[in-house]
N, CA, C and O atoms as a GROMACS GRO file, in nm:
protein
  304
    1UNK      N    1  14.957   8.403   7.151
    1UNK     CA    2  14.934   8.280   7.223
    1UNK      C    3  15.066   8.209   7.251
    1UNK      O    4  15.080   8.130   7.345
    2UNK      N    5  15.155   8.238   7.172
    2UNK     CA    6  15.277   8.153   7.194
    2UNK      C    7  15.369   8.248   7.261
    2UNK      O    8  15.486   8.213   7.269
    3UNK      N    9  15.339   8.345   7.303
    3UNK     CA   10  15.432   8.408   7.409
    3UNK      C   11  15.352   8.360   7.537
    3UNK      O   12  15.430   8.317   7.622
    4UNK      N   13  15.227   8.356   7.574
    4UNK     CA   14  15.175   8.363   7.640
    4UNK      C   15  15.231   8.222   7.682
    4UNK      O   16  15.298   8.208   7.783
    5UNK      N   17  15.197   8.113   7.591
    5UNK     CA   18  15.258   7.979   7.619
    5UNK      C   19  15.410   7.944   7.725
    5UNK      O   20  15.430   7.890   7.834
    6UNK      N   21  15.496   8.015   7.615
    6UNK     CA   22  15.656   8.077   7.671
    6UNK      C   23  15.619   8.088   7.814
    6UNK      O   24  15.634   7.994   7.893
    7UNK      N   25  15.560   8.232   7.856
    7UNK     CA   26  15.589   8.270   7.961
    7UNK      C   27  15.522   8.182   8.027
    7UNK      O   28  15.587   8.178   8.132
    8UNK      N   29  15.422   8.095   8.042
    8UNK     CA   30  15.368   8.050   8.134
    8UNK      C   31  15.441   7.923   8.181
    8UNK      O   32  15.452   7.901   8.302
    9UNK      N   33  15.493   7.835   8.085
    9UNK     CA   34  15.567   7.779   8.092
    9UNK      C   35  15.756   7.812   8.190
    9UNK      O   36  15.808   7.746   8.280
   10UNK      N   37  15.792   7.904   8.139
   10UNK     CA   38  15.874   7.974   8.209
   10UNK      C   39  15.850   8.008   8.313
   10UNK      O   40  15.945   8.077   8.349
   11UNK      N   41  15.770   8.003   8.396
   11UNK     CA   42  15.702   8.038   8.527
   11UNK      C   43  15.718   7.931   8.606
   11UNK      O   44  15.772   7.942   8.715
   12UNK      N   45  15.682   7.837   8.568
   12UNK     CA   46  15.625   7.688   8.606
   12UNK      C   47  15.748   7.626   8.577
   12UNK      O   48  15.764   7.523   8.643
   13UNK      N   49  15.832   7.651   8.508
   13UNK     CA   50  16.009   7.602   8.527
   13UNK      C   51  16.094   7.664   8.653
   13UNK      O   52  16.165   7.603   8.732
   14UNK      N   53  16.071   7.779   8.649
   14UNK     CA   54  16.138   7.869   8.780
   14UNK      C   55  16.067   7.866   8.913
   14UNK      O   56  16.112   7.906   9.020
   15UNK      N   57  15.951   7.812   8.891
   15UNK     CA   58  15.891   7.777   9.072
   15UNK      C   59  15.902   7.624   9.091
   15UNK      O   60  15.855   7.570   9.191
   16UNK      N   61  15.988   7.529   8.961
   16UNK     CA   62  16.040   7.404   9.036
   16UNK      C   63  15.947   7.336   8.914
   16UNK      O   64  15.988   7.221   8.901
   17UNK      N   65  15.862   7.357   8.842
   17UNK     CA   66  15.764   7.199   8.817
   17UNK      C   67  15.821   7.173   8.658
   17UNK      O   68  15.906   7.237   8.597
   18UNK      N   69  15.763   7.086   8.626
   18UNK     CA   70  15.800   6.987   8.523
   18UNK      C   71  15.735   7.050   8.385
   18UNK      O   72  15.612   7.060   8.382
   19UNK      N   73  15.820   7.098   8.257
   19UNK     CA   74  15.702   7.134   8.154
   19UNK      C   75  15.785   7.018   8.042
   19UNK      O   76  15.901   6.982   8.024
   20UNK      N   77  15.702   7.000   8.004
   20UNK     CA   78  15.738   6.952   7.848
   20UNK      C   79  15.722   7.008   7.756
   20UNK      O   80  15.638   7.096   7.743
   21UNK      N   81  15.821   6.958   7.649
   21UNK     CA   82  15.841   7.020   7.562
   21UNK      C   83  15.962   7.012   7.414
   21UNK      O   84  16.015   6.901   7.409
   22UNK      N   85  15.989   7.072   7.346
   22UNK     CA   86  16.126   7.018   7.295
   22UNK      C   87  16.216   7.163   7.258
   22UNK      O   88  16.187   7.278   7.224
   23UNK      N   89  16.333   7.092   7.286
   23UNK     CA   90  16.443   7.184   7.332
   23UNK      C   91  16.530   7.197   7.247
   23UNK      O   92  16.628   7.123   7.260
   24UNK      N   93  16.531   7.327   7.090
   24UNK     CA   94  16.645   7.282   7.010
   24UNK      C   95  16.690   7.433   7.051
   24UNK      O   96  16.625   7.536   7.073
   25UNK      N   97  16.865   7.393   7.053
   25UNK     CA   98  16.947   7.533   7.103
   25UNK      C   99  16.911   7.643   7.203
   25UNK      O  100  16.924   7.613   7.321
   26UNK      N  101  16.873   7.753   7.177
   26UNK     CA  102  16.819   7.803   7.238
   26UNK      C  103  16.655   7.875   7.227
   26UNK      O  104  16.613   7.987   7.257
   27UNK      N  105  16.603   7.778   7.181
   27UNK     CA  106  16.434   7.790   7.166
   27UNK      C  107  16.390   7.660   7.248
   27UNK      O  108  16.440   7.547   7.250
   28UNK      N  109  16.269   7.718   7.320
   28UNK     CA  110  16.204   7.605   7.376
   28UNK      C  111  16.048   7.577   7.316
   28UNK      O  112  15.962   7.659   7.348
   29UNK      N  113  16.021   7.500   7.258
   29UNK     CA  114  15.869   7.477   7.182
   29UNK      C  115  15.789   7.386   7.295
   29UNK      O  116  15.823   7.268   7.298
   30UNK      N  117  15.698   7.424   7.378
   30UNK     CA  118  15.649   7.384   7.472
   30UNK      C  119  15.582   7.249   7.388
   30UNK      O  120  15.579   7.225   7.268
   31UNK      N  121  15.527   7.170   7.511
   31UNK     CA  122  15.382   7.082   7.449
   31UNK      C  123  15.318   7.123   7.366
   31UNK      O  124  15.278   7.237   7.390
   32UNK      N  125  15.286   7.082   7.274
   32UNK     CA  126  15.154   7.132   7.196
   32UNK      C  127  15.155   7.186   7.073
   32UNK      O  128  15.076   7.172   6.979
   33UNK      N  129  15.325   7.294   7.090
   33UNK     CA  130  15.336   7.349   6.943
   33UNK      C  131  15.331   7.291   6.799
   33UNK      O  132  15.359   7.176   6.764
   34UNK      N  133  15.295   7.382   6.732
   34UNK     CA  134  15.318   7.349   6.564
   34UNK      C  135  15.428   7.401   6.536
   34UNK      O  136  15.477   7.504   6.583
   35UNK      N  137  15.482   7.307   6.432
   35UNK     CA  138  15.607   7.393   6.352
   35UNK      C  139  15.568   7.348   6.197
   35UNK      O  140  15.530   7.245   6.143
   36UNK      N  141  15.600   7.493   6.155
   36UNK     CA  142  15.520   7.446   5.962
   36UNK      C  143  15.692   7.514   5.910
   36UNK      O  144  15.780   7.573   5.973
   37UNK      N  145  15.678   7.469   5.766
   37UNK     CA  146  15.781   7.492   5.658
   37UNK      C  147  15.720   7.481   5.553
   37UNK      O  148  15.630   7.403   5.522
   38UNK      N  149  15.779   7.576   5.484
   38UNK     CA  150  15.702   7.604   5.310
   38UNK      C  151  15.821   7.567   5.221
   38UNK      O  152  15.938   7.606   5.210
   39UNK      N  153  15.764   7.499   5.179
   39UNK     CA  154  15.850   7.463   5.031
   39UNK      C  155  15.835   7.398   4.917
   39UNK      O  156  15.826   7.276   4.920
   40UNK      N  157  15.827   7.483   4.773
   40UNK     CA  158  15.779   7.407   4.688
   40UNK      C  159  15.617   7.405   4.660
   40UNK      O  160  15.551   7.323   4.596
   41UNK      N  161  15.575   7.527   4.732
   41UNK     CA  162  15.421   7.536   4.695
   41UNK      C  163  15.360   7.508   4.822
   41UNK      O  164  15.271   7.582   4.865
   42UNK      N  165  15.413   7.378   4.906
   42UNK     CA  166  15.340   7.343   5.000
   42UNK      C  167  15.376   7.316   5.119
   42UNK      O  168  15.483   7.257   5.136
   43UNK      N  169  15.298   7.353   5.227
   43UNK     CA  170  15.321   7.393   5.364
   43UNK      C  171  15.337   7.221   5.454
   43UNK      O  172  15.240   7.148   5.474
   44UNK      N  173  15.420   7.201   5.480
   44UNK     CA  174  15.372   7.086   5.587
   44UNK      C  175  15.412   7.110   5.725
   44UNK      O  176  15.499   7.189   5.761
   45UNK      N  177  15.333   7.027   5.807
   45UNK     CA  178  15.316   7.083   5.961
   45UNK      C  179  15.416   6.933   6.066
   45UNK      O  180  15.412   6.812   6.044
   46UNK      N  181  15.465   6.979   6.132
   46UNK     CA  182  15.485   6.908   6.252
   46UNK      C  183  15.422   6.951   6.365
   46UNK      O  184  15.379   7.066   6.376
   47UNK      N  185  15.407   6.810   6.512
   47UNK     CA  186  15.444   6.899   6.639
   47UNK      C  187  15.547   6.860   6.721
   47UNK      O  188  15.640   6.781   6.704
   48UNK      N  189  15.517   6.922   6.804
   48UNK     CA  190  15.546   6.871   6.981
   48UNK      C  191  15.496   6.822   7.048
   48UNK      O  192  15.408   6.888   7.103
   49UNK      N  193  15.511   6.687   7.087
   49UNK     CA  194  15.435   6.578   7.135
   49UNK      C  195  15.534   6.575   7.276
   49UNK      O  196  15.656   6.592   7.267
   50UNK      N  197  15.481   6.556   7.379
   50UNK     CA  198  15.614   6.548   7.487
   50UNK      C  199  15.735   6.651   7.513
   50UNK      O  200  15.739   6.768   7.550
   51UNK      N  201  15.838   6.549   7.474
   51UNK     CA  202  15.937   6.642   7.446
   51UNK      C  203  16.008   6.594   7.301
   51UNK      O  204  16.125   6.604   7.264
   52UNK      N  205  15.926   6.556   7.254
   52UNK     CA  206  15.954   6.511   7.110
   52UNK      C  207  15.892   6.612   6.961
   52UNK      O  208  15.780   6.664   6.967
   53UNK      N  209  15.983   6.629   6.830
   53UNK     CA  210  15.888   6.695   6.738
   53UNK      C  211  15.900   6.610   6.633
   53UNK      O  212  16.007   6.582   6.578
   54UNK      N  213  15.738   6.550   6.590
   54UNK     CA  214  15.655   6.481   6.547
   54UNK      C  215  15.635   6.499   6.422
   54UNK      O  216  15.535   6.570   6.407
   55UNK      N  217  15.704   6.456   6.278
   55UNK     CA  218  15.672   6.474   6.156
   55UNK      C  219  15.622   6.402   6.088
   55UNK      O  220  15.716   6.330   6.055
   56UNK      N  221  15.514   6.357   6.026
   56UNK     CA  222  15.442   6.232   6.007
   56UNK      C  223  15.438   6.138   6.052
   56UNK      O  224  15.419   6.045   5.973
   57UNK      N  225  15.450   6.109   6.170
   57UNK     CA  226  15.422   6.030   6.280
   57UNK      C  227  15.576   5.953   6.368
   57UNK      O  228  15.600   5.862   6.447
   58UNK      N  229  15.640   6.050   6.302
   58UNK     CA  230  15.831   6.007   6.319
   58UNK      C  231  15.908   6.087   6.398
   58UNK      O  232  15.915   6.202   6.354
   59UNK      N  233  15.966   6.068   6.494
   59UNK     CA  234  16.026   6.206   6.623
   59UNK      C  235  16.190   6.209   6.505
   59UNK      O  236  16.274   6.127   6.469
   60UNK      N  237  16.166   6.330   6.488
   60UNK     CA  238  16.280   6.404   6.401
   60UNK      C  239  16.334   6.546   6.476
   60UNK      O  240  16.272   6.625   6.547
   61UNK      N  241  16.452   6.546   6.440
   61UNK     CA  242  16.513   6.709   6.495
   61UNK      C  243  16.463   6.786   6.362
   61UNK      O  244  16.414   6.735   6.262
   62UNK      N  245  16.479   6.881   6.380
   62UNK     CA  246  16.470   6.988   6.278
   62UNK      C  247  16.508   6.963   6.180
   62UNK      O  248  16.428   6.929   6.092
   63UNK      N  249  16.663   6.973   6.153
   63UNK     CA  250  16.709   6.888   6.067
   63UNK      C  251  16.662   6.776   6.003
   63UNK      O  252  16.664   6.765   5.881
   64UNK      N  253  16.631   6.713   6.060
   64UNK     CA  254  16.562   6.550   6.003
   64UNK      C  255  16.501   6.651   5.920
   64UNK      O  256  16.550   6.690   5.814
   65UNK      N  257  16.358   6.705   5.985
   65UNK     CA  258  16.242   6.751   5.912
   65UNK      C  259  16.271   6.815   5.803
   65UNK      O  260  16.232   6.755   5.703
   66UNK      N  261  16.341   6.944   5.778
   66UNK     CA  262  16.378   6.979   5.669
   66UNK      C  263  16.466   6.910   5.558
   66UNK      O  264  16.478   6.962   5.447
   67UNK      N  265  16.534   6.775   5.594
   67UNK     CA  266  16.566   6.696   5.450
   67UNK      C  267  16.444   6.612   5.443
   67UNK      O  268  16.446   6.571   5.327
   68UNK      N  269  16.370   6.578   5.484
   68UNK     CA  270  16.271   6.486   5.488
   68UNK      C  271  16.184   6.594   5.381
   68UNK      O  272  16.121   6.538   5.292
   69UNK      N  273  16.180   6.710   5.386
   69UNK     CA  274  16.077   6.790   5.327
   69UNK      C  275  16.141   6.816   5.199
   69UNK      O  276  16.107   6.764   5.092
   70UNK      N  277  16.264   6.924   5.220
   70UNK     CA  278  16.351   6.975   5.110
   70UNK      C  279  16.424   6.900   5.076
   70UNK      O  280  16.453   6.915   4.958
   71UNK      N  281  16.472   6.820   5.123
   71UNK     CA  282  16.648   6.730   5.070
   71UNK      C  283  16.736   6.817   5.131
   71UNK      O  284  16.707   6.904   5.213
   72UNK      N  285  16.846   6.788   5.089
   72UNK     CA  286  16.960   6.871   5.086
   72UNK      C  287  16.957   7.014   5.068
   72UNK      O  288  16.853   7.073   5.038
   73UNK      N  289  17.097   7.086   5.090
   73UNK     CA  290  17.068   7.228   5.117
   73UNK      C  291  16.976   7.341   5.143
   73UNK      O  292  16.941   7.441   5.081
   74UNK      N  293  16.945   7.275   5.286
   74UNK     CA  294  16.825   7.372   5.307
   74UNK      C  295  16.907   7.308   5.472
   74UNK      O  296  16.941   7.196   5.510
   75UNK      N  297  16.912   7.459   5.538
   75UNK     CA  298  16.941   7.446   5.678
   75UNK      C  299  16.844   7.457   5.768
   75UNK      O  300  16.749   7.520   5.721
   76UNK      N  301  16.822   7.412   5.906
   76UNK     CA  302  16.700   7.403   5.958
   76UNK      C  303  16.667   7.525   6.055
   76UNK      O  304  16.558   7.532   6.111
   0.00000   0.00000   0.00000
């Protein structure tokens, strides 16, 4: 489903239209996605809201999210 997402999205970027989404380096997490991290027993979830990613109700980069979860030394 999330290739399917990708490509469709990628389609709809190269014939001109507008996708949302959020954009870290070179990954694009369309609208809609989940992003989970395990640590410590327990899984917590973000999304993609817009072009924003959404961690308990707070637009965080990756980074954010993983000290927010792990603390320190843990790269995102």
């Amino acid at each position: 489903m999330a290739i399917d997402a990708w490509l469709a999205a990628d389609q709809l970027r190269l014939a001109g239209g507008a996708v949302n989404g959020y954009q870290w380096k070179c990954l694009f997490l369309p609208d809609g996605s989940h992003v989970r991290m395990r640590c410590k027993g327990l899984t917590e979830y973000a999304v993609v809201t817009g072009d924003r990613l959404l961690y308990q109700g707070r637009s965080v980069s990756p980074r954010g999210m993983t000290l927010a979860i792990a603390g320190e030394g843990r790269n995102a």
